[in-house]
Structure formats: C-alpha cells, structure tokens
C-alpha positions as CSV (number, residue, x, y, z in Angstrom):
1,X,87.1,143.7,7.5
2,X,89.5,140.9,6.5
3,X,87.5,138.1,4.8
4,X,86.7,135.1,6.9
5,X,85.5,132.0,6.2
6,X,81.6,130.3,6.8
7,X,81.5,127.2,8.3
8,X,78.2,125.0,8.2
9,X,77.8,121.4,9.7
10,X,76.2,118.8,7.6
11,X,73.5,116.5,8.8
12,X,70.3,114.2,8.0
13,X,67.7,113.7,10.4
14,X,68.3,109.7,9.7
15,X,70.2,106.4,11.4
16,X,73.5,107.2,9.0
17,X,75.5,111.0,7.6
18,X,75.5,111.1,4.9
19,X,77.9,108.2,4.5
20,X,75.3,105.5,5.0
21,X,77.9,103.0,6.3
22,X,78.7,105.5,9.5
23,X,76.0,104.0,11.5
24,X,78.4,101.2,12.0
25,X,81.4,102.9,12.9
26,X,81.6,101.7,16.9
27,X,82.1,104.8,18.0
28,X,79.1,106.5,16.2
29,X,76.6,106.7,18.5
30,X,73.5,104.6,17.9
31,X,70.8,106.6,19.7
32,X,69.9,108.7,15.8
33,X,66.4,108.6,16.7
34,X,66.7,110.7,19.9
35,X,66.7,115.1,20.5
36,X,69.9,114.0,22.8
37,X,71.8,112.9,19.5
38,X,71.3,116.2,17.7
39,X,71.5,118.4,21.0
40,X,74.8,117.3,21.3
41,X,75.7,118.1,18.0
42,X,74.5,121.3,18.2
43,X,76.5,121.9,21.2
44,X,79.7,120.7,19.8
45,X,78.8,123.3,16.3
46,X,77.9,126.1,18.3
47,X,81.2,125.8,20.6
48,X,82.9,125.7,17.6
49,X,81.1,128.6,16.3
50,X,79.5,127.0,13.2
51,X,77.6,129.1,11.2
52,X,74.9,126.9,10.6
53,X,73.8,123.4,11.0
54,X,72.5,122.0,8.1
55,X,69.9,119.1,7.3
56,X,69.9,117.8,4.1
57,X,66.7,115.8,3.5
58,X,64.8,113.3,0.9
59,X,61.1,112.3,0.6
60,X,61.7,108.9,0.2
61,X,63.9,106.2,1.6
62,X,66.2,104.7,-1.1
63,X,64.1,102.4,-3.0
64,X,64.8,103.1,-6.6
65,X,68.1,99.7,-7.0
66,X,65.8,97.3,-7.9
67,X,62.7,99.4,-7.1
68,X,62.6,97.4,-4.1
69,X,63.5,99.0,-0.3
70,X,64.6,95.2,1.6
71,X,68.5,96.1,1.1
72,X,68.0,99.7,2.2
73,X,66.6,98.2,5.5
74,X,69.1,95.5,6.0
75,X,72.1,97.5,5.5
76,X,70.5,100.6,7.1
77,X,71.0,103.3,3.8
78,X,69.8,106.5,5.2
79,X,65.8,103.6,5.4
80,X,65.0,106.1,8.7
81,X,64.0,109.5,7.5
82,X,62.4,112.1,10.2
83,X,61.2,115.5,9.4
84,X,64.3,117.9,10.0
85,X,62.5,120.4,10.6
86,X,61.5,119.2,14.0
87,X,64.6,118.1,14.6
88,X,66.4,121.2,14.0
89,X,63.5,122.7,16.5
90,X,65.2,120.6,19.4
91,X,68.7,122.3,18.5
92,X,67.3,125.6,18.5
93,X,66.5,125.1,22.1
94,X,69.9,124.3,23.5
95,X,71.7,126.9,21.4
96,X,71.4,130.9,20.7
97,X,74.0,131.7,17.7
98,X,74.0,128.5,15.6
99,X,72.2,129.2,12.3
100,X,69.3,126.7,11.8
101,X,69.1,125.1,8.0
102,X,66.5,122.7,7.1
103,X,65.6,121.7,3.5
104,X,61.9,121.4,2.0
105,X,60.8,120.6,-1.3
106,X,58.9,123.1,-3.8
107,X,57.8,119.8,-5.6
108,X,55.9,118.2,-2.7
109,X,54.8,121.2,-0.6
110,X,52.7,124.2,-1.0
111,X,54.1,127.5,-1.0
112,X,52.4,129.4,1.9
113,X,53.0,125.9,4.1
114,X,56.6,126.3,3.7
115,X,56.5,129.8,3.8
116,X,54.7,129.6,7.7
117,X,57.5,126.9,8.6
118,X,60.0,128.5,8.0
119,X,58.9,131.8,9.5
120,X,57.9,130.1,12.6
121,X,61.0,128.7,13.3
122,X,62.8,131.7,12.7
123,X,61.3,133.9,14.6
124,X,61.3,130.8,17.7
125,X,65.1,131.1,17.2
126,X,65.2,134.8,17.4
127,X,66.5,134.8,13.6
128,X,68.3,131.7,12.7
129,X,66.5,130.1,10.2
130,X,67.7,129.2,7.4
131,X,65.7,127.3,4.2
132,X,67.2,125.2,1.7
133,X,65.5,125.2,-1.2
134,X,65.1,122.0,-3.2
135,X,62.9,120.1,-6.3
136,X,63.2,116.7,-5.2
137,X,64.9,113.9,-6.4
138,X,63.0,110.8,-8.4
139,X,59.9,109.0,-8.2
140,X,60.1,107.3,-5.1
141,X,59.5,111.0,-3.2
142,X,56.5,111.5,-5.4
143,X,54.6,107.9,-5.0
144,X,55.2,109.0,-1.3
145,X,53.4,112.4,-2.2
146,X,50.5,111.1,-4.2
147,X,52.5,111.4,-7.5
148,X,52.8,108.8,-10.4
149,X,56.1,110.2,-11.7
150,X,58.2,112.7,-10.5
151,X,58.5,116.3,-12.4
152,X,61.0,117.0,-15.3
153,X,64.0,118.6,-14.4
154,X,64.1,122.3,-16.2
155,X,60.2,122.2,-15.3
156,X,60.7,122.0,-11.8
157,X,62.9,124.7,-11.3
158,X,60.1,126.8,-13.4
159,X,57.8,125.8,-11.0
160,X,59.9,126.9,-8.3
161,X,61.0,130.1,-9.5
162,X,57.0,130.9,-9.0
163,X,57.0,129.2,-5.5
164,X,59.6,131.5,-4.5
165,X,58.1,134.6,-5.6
166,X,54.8,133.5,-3.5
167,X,57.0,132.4,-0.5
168,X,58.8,135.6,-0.6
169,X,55.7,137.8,-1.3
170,X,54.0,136.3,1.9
171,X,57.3,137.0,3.8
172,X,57.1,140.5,2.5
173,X,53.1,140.8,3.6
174,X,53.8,141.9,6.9
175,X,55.9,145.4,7.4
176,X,58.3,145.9,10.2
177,X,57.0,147.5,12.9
178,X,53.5,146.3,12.2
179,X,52.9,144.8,15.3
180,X,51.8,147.6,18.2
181,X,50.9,145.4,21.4
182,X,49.7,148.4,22.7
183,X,47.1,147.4,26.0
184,X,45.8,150.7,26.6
185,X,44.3,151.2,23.2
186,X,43.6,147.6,22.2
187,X,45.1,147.4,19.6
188,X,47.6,144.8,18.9
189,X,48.4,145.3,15.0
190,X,48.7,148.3,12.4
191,X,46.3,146.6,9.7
192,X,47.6,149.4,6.8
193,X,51.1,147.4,7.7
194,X,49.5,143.9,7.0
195,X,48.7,143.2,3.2
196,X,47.3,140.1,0.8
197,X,49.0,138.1,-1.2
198,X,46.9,137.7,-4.0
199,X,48.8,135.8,-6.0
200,X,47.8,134.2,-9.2
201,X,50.1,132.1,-11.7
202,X,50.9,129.6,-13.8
203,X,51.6,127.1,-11.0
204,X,49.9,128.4,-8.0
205,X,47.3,130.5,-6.4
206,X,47.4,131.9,-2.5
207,X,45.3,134.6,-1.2
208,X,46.7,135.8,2.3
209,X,46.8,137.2,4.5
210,X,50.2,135.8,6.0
211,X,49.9,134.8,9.6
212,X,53.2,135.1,10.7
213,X,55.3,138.9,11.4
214,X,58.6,139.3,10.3
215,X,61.7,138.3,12.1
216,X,64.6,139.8,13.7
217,X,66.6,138.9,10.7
218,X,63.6,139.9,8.1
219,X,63.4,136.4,6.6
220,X,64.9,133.2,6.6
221,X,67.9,132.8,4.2
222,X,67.5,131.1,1.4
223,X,70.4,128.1,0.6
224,X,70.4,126.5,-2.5
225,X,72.5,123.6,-3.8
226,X,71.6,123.7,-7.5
227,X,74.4,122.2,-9.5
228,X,73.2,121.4,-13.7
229,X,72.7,124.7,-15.5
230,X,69.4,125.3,-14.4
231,X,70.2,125.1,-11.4
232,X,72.5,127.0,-11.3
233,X,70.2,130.0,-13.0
234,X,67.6,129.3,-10.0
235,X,70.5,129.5,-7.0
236,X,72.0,133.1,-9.1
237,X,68.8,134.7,-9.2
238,X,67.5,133.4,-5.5
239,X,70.3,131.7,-3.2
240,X,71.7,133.5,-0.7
241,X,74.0,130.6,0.7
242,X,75.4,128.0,-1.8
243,X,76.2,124.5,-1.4
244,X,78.8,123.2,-4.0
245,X,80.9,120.0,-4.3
246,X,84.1,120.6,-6.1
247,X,86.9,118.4,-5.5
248,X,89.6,120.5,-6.5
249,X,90.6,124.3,-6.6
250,X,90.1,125.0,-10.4
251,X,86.8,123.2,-10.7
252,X,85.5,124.8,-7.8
253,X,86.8,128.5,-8.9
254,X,84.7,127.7,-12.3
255,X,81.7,126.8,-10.3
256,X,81.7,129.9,-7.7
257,X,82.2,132.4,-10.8
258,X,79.7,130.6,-12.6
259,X,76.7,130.9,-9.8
260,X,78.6,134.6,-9.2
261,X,77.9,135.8,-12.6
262,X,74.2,133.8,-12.6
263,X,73.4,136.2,-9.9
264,X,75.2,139.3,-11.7
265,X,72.6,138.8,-14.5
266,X,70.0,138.3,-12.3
267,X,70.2,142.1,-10.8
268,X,72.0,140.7,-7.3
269,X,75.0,141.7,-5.5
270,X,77.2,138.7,-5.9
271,X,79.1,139.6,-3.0
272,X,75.5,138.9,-0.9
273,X,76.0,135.2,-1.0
274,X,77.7,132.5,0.3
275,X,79.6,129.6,-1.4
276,X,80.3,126.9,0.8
277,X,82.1,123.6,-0.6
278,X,81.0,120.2,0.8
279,X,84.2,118.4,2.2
280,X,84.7,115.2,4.6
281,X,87.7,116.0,6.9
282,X,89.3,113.2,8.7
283,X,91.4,114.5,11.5
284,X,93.5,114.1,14.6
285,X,96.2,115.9,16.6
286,X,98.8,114.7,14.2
287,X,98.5,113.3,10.7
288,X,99.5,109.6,12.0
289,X,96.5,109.4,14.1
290,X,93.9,110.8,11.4
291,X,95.5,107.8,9.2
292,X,94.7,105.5,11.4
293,X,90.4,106.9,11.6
294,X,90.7,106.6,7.7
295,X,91.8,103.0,7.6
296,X,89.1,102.3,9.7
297,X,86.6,104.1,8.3
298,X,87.2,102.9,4.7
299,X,86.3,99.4,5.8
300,X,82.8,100.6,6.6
301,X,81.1,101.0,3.4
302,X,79.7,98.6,0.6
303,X,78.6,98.3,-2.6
304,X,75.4,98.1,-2.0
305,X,75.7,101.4,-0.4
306,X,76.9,103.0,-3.5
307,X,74.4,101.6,-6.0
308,X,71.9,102.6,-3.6
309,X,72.7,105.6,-3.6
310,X,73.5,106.1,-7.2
311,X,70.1,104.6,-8.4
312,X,68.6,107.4,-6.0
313,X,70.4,110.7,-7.0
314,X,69.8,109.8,-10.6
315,X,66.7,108.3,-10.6
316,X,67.8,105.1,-12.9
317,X,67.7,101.4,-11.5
318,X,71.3,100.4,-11.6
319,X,70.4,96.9,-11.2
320,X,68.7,96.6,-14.6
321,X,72.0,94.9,-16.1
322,X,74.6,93.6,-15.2
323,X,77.7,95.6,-13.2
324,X,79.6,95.4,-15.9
325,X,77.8,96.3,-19.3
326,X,77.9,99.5,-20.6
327,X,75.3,102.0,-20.2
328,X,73.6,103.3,-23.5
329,X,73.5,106.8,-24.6
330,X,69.6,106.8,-24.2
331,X,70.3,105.1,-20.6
332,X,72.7,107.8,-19.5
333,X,70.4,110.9,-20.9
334,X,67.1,109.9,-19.0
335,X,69.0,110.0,-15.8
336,X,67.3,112.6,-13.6
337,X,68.4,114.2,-10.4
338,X,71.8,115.3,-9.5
339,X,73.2,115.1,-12.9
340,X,76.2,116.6,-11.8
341,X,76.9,112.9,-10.8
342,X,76.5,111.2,-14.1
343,X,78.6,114.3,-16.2
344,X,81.5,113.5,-13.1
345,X,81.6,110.1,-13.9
346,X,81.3,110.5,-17.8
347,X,84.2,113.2,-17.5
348,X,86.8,111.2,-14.4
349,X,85.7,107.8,-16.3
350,X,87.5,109.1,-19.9
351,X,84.4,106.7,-21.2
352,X,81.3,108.0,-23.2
353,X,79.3,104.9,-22.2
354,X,80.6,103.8,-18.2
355,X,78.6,100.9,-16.9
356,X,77.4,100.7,-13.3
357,X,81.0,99.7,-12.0
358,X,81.9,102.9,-13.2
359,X,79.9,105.1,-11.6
360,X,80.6,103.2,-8.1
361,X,84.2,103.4,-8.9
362,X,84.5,107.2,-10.6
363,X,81.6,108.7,-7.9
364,X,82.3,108.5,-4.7
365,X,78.5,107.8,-3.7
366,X,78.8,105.6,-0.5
367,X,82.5,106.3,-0.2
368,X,84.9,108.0,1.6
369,X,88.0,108.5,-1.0
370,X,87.4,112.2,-1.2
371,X,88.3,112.5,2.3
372,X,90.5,115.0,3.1
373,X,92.8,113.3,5.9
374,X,95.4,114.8,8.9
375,X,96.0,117.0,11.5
376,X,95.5,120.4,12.3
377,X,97.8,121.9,9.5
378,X,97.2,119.3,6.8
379,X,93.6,120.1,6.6
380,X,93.8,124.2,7.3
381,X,96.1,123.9,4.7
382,X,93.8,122.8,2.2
383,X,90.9,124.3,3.3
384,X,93.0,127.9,3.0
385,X,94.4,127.0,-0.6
386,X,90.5,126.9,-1.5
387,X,89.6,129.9,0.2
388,X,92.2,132.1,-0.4
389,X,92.4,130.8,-4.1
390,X,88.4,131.7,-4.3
391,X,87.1,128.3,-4.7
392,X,84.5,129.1,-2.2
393,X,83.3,131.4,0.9
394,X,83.7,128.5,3.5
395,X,82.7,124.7,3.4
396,X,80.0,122.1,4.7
397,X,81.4,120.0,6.7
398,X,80.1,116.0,6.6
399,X,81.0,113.3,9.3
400,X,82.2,110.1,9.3
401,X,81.3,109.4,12.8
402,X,78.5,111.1,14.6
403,X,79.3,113.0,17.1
404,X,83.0,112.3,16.5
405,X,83.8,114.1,13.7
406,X,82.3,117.5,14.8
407,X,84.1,117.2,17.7
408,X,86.9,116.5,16.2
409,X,86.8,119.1,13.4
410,X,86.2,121.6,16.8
411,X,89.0,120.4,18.6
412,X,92.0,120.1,16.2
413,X,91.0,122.2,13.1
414,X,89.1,125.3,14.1
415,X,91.8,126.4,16.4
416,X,94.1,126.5,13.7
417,X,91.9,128.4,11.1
418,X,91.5,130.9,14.0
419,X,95.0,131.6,14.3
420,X,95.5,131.9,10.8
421,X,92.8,134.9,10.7
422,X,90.4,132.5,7.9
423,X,87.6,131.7,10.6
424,X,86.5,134.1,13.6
425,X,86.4,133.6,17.1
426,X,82.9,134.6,17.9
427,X,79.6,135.5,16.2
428,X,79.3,138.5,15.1
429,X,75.7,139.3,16.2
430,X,72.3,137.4,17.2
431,X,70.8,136.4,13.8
432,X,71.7,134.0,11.0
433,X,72.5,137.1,8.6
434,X,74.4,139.0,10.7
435,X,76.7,135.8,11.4
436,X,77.1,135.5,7.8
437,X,77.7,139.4,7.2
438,X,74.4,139.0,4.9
439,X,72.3,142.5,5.1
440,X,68.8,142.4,5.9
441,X,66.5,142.3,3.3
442,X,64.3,145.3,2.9
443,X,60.3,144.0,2.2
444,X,60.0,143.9,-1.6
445,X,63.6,144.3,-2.4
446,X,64.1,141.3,-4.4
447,X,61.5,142.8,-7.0
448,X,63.2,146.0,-7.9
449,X,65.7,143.2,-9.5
450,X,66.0,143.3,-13.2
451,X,65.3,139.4,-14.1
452,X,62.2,139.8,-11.7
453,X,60.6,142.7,-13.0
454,X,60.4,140.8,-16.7
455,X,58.9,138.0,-15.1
C-alpha cells in the first residue's frame, strides 16, 4: 500500500491552544469550559478523518515568571487547566473512528491508576485510546502534587522506563479471550487467563490483579514526545506515535532517524511507529485570504505570553534580571524541561550566553512566526516536501482559532492531500491501530525485546 500520511489534531483541555493569545481571536469561540466546545471539534476532526485528537496537558498553571500566577490570570496563559481525560470522554461519545490521545504524567501518578484510565477509556471507545506518555515539566506541577521540587531530568525518564514496564505488565495481565460470559454455566471469566502483576522494583511496587480486560485494539498506544537524548532513548524503546517539532526538512530528517535508530537498538520494528511533526497552518481558499488570518492573528500575542511560557517549559524565572542581560553558563545549564527550547535558541541565536530577549525573539514560545500560511497548494506543498522527503509520517496540527482552524484545515487542505494520494479518504478499520496501520500487540511482546530482556 502506497504510504499515507497521519494526521492528529492538537488540543489543551484550557481557555487558549496552545497559542495562549487565541482565546482573544473574535472569532474563537469563548465557551472552552463546555463538552459543546470539544464535541464540535471532534466532529470537524473526525469529518476530516483525523487520526487522532490530541490533548496535551500540564499539572500546573504557568506560575514559574516571577513565581507568581496574577499575570497568568489576567492575560489568560493557558491559567484554566481541566483534566483531558474527561474531556476527551465527551468526544468519544459523538464520534466512532477518531483516535482518542490524552497525556498523563509518570511523575505525578501511579502506575496501575494510569494503567486502569487508560484501559477504561479504550475499551469505552471500542479501541481508540491513545496515552501520551510524559515526566512533567518544573516545580510548579509538583507543589501541586505534594512535591518540594520537581525530579531531575535523566532520573525521571529512569523512573518511567519502570512505570512502563508495570503499566504494560498489567495491560498484558488479562489474555484475550479470557472473558467467557457464559449464563448457563456461571461462569463469567477463565481465571488461568487472568494473572498478578507482582511487580517489585526500584521505583515501584503493584500486586494485581488488573481489573480491566483487554481491548479490541489490545492496548492503548503509546505517544511520546521526548525530544533531549534521553528522551529520545525512552520514545525508541517505548513510543509507538512520535510527536516532533522540526522547523525545517533536514532537521526533522535528523530527528526521525535519530528516534528510528533509538528504536532499532532497542529490539523494535522502526517501521511500527509514527512520526508526526507539530505545525500551525494558517489557511484559506487562496493564499490572499490566509494573509489576511495571519496579520490578524499576529496582533494577538504578547510578551508576557512568551516569558510565560518560557519560564515554564524550562523551569527558570525569566524575570530574575533584566530582559536584556545575558544569561550565564550556570543559568543556561540548570534549565530543566524541554531543553530542546534552550539548545534552539543557543543554536538560531549564534550566541553562547542569549538573554531573556533572546529566547522570546529566537523561540517562538507564545508566537505564531513558524506558521505555515496559504491556500490549499501552498500548504500541501509543504507538508508533501516533508513527507515525501522523510521528515516525518504525518503532522500535529495546532490552531490559531478554535474551532476555526480545524475547520479550516478540513475544508481547504485535506481535500488537496487527498487528491495528491498523501492522506486517505476513510479509516481504515474501527480501532486507533488499525487507523494508523499499527499491528496489534501480542500480550508480552514487548519483553521478547533485546534492551528489555537486560533490564
């Protein structure tokens, strides 16, 4: 079969995208805090015939510029934070193909909690679920959750490695075909087809038995969005669906053979995941009229929004001097968090020590100038020259204006990667993994893998 692209709408179960400033585009709608809101959404993804819709989630409200939370609230930066789980549950109800992708932290949450979640939904949503694996950000998530300081990087993803191999074990408790529902006999369940856990590690201990059967699709899939090296290690040897953020072809060809041959070493089929690049299209019926959304659009955000933002993903109070000063060398290596951010800016910036201008100017936090911008063609274009050049297996795709730019994306974009053969024209089966042409994961499998076995 010709290869196709994934496509998987990006959202936050918040008042703002992830562009905090969209919440006052006028023609956002300002209802964020209702199932109607997201319903729709889902509808418009679904039509389109989205692989998935997305959240993206953090334990905190931005807090961490001037450890203080009175600008996030004023200006409204992402300050209203549901659980997405939920919120993907209302989707699930108006839809029957769209993949369902919520993210949950291995930091804040214990493994067998987030492996019943996750199960539960997926087998509400006759196989659709989808978890996105995370470690959390910076120390405002963990004095949410009871914590004085939030984990070192590299540790965390340690710690998650073993909270994947008890999420997946529990997953793996329950054989198919274990359940009998047979009235006449009474019984209901073959026990021999029902195991314990019994795990016992470093980080964590859970007996079992599981209390949830496996799914149409076996088990959710696992996304993963890790960008440093370590990350990177953890999304090879578990992620099934990538989320990357290249800005241009050759960076994100390095990226996806990077993660590719992370998974190579780690005894898995590369070919068994998905790579899909985060991108912000801005588009109309012609080129003129997308213009014309952009000029708009870039008079939305502000500073604030960025250094709110920044002081977040990198853990590091951007308001501890002044715009302008320099950054030190000790300054720049305790950041923590996405430090894909802080190497971008060091490497787009030319400068070994950027100050806080810098990284507003050089990292499109809060911004929109990575936008890709036009009609129908323009954007195919682009998104085809990534593709085809192997960049990526298909794209996230953020909004600017909620519901607009799904709808728009739909409308004027999708049609044209359909004609061109990159995207198809209707799902390919019932479940998540079948959409995504992902086979279904025998029990155990992921044991029989070389890096697993010398665990």
């Amino acid at each position: 079969m010709t290869r196709q692209m994934a496509l998987v709408g990006f959202l936050q179960a918040q008042n703002c995208t992830n562009l905090p400033s969209s919440w006052r585009h006028p023609q956002s709608r300002d209802d964020s805090m209702s199932a109607d809101y997201y319903q729709e959404i889902a509808r418009i993804l679904e039509a389109g015939k989205f692989h998935m819709a997305f959240f993206d989630d953090r334990l905190a409200m931005p807090d961490r510029y001037g450890n203080d939370h009175a600008h996030t609230v004023e200006y409204g930066i992402r300050c209203v934070k549901m659980d997405p789980l939920i919120v993907l549950t209302t989707m699930g109800m108006v839809t029957t193909r769209l993949g369902l992708g919520s993210t949950c932290s291995t930091t804040y949450y214990e493994p067998f909690d987030v492996a019943r979640r996750f199960a539960t939904l997926d087998l509400m949503s006759d196989g659709r679920a989808g978890w996105n694996v995370v470690t959390s950000l910076n120390d405002g998530e963990a004095h949410n959750m009871g914590k004085d300081a939030h984990l070192e990087h590299d540790f965390r993803y340690d710690r998650a490695d073993e909270f994947m191999e008890v999420v997946l074990g529990h997953w793996d408790t329950w054989e198919d075909g274990a359940v009998i529902m047979d009235k006449t006999s009474g019984r209901f369940a073959d026990p021999a087809k029902v195991k314990r856990l019994d795990h016992k590690g470093a980080f964590f201990k859970s007996r079992g038995p599981f209390t949830v059967p496996r799914s149409a699709q076996g088990h959710p899939v696992i996304i993963q969005a890790g960008a440093s090296g370590r990350g990177q290690r953890f999304a090879g040897r578990w992620g099934e669906v990538i989320f990357t953020a290249a800005r241009n072809l050759a960076a994100a060809k390095e990226g996806y053979a990077a993660v590719r041959n992370e998974a190579a070493k780690a005894g898995r089929d590369p070919e068994q995941m998905r790579l899909c690049n985060l991108t912000t299209p801005v588009c109309g019926a012609t080129r003129a009229e997308a213009e014309d959304k952009m000029a708009l659009i870039n008079k939305l955000p502000l500073q604030i929004d960025a250094l709110s933002l920044l002081a977040e993903a990198l853990n590091y109070d951007f308001a501890s001097k002044p715009l302008d000063e320099p950054l030190t060398t000790e300054e720049l290596q305790g950041m923590q968090g996405i430090l894909g951010i802080r190497d971008g800016v060091l490497k787009t910036s030319g400068k070994s020590n950027p100050s806080a201008r810098d990284f507003v100017t050089f990292s499109g936090r809060g911004q929109v100038h990575d936008a890709i911008v036009g009609g129908p063609k323009e954007i195919a274009d682009i998104l085809e020259e990534m593709f085809v050049g192997r960049g990526c297996d298909g794209f996230v795709i953020a909004a600017t204006i909620v519901p607009g730019s799904y709808a728009d994306f739909v409308r004027h974009v999708v049609p044209e990667l359909q004609r061109r053969g990159l995207f198809h024209k209707d799902y390919a089966g019932k479940t998540l993994r079948e959409n995504l042409g992902l086979r279904r994961p025998a029990a155990g499998a992921w044991k029989a893998r070389p890096q697993a076995a010398a665990q």
